[in-house]
Residue, then its C-alpha position, 0 to 999 in steps of 0.5 A: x533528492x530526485x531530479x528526473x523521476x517522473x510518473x506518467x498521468x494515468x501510468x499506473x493501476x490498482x485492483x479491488x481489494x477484497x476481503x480475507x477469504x473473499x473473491x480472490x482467495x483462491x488466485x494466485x496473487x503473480x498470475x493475477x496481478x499479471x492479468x491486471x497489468x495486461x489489462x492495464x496494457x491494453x487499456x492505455x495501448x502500452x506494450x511490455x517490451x517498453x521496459x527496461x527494469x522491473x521492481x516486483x513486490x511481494x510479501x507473503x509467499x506462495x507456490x514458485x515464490x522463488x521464481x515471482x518476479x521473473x515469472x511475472x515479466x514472463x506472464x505479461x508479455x516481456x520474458x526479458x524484463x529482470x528486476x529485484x523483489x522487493x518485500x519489507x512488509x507494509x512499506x513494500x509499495x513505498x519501497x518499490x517505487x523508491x527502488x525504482x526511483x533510485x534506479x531512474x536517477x542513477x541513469x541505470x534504468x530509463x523505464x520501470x515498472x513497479x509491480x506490487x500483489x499479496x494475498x494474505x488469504x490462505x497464507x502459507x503455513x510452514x515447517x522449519x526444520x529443528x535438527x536439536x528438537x525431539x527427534x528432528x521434529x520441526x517448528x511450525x509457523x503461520x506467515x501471517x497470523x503468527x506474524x500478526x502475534x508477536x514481533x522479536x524486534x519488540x516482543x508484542x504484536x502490531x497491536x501491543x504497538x498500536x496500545x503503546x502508543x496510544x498510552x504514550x499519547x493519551x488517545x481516549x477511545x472517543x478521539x479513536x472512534x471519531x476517527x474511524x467514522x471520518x475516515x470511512x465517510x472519506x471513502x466514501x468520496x471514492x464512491x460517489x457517481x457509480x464510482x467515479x473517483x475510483x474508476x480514474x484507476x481501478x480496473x475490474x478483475x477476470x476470476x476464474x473459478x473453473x475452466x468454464x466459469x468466472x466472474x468479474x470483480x470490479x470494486x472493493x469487497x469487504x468494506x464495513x460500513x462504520x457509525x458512532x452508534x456502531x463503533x460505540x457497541x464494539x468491545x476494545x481489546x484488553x487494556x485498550x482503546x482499540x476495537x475491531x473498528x479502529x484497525x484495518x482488515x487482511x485483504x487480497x489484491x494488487x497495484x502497479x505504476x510506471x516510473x521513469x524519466x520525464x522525457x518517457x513520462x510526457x510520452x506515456x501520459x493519457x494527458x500532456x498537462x499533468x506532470x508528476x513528479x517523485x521528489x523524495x523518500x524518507x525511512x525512520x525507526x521509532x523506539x521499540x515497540x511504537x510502531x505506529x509513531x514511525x510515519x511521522x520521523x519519515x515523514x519529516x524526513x521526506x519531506x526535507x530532503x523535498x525542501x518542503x513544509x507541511x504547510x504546502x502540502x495539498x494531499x496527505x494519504x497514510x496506511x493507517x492499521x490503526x486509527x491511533x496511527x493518523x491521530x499521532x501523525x495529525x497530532x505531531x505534524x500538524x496536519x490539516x484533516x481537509x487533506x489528510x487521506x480524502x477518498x479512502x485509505x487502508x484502515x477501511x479499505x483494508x490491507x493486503x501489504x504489497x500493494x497498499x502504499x502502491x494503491x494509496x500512492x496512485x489515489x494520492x495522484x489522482x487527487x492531486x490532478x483533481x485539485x490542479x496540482x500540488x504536493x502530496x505526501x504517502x506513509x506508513x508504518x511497517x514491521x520492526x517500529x519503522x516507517x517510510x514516505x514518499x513526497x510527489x508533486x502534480x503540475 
């Protein structure tokens, strides 16, 4: 599908993610991804004139939304860089680097920067005008909440998918719990020797509480440390297996990757031995309401159009809202859990939408280069029953 799209070793970067309410609550999510990518600049001594496109995502809108992507490419230095914004909820990463991948294969483009940020604290809450309500009186609606209640394209919520599917498949609240426990314990790969895995991309963030006071925030906020005994004292919600455990959290945060050609990739890498290449995408729809079956036919898909197997892939990672959604992907694929989401993933880390495929699409690299090379597969669920996946390989 893709023959000259390339990642840059070390071209990319992630933010902690922080809890709902929690250090970046009160950042504007633009200004502060910009903060993290000139700090990202600085550390691999790039220049932001060196791109000629910028893909911006974003899904949860704030004040100037209007204006986000421009504003961004202004903010880090490059007030000429023009792109598309691109916001289709939990796959908004995986599209953002497809975007951008498409538009180095058509020649269009030489050298993208992907940008992805949310904050899902302090969402907005809007009036919709009703000229036809009682005396002009408007629709309210909360961007997040109300969007996490109900979906129109299956009138349930992500939820109500998540215990469809479970029925669907007859997942017992022990395979889900189990799950939970070894997912979180895999995260914790990520933190062993002061951080070292995470510290190959994470970066620690300025925030500014007052014109003379900050504080800098340099790993993940908001993590709950998960045991059986834990999950096992939880209560499922009703009519199901799922607890408070076996989904992930609203989070703040954001994430960014180069992408370009691999002349431009050979001369960007921190390390002229490692070459990563982007091979495929995929996009699918599971039937209504089955949301968390969707990452499986887009897998399926990727990973065709890539001309390749399962069983030569060396690294899975997954944005996981529930844990349903990995033991229906392992299930159906036949995935070896020795490589599916190693050093951490969404369901523990948490979910700030944006720049969470960004960020699992960046780990998933960093195993790869760790293991020598290999082929790696992202995927994820998203609103409206779908999924999308991307397919990388590291020499």
């Amino acid at each position: 599908m893709f023959k000259n799209v390339y990642v840059p070793f070390k071209g990319y970067w992630s933010s902690p993610f922080c809890k709902w309410q929690g250090s970046f609550q009160t950042q504007h999510a633009v200004q502060l991804a910009a903060g993290t990518a000139k700090k990202f600049f600085e550390v691999r001594g790039i220049t932001p004139d060196i791109f000629d496109s910028l893909v911006f995502g974003a899904t949860i809108p704030q004040k100037m939304w209007f204006y986000d992507a421009p504003w961004f490419a202004t903010l880090i230095g490059n007030p000429f860089l023009a792109g598309p914004r691109v916001a289709q909820a939990c796959a908004t990463g995986t599209v953002a680097i497809k975007t951008a991948a498409t538009s180095i294969e058509s020649g269009s483009d030489a050298n993208v920067l992907v940008a992805t940020c949310d904050r899902a604290s302090n969402c907005p809450n809007i009036l919709w005008p009703n000229p036809s309500g009682l005396g002009g009186k408007p629709d309210f609606e909360s961007w997040m909440l109300d969007g996490f209640m109900f979906e129109p394209t299956g009138d349930t919520g992500p939820l109500g998918t998540a215990i469809n599917v479970t029925k669907q498949h007859g997942i017992t609240r022990e395979e889900s719990d189990a799950l939970v426990v070894d997912r979180y314990n895999k995260y914790l790969m990520s933190t062993e020797n002061d951080r070292e895995f995470q510290k190959r991309y994470m970066l620690p963030v300025e925030v500014k509480l007052s014109r003379k006071e900050s504080i800098m925030v340099e790993q993940d906020e908001g993590i709950t440390p998960c045991t059986a005994e834990g999950l096992a004292k939880l209560r499922t919600m009703p009519d199901s297996i799922i607890n408070a455990g076996s989904q992930t959290h609203a989070a703040d945060g954001n994430a960014g990757m180069i992408v370009t050609t691999k002349e431009k990739a050979d001369e960007l890498s921190a390390d002229k031995g490692v070459t990563i290449q982007i091979l495929s995408y995929g996009v699918a729809r599971a039937e209504k309401a089955h949301m968390p079956n969707a990452p499986v036919p887009a897998s399926q898909k990727a990973l065709e159009r890539a001309g390749i197997a399962v069983s030569d892939l060396s690294a899975v990672k997954t944005h996981n809202p529930f844990s349903v959604n990995d033991i229906i992907m392992r299930k159906e694929m036949g995935i070896d859990d020795k490589i599916f989401n190693n050093y951490g993933s969404s369901l523990i880390w948490g979910h700030p939408q944006g720049p969470t495929v960004t960020r699992l699409a960046i780990e998933l690299i960093e195993e790869l280069a760790l293991k020598g090379g290999g082929y790696g597969l992202v995927a994820g669920c998203a609103a409206g029953d779908t999924g999308a996946a991307l397919v990388f390989k590291v020499n």
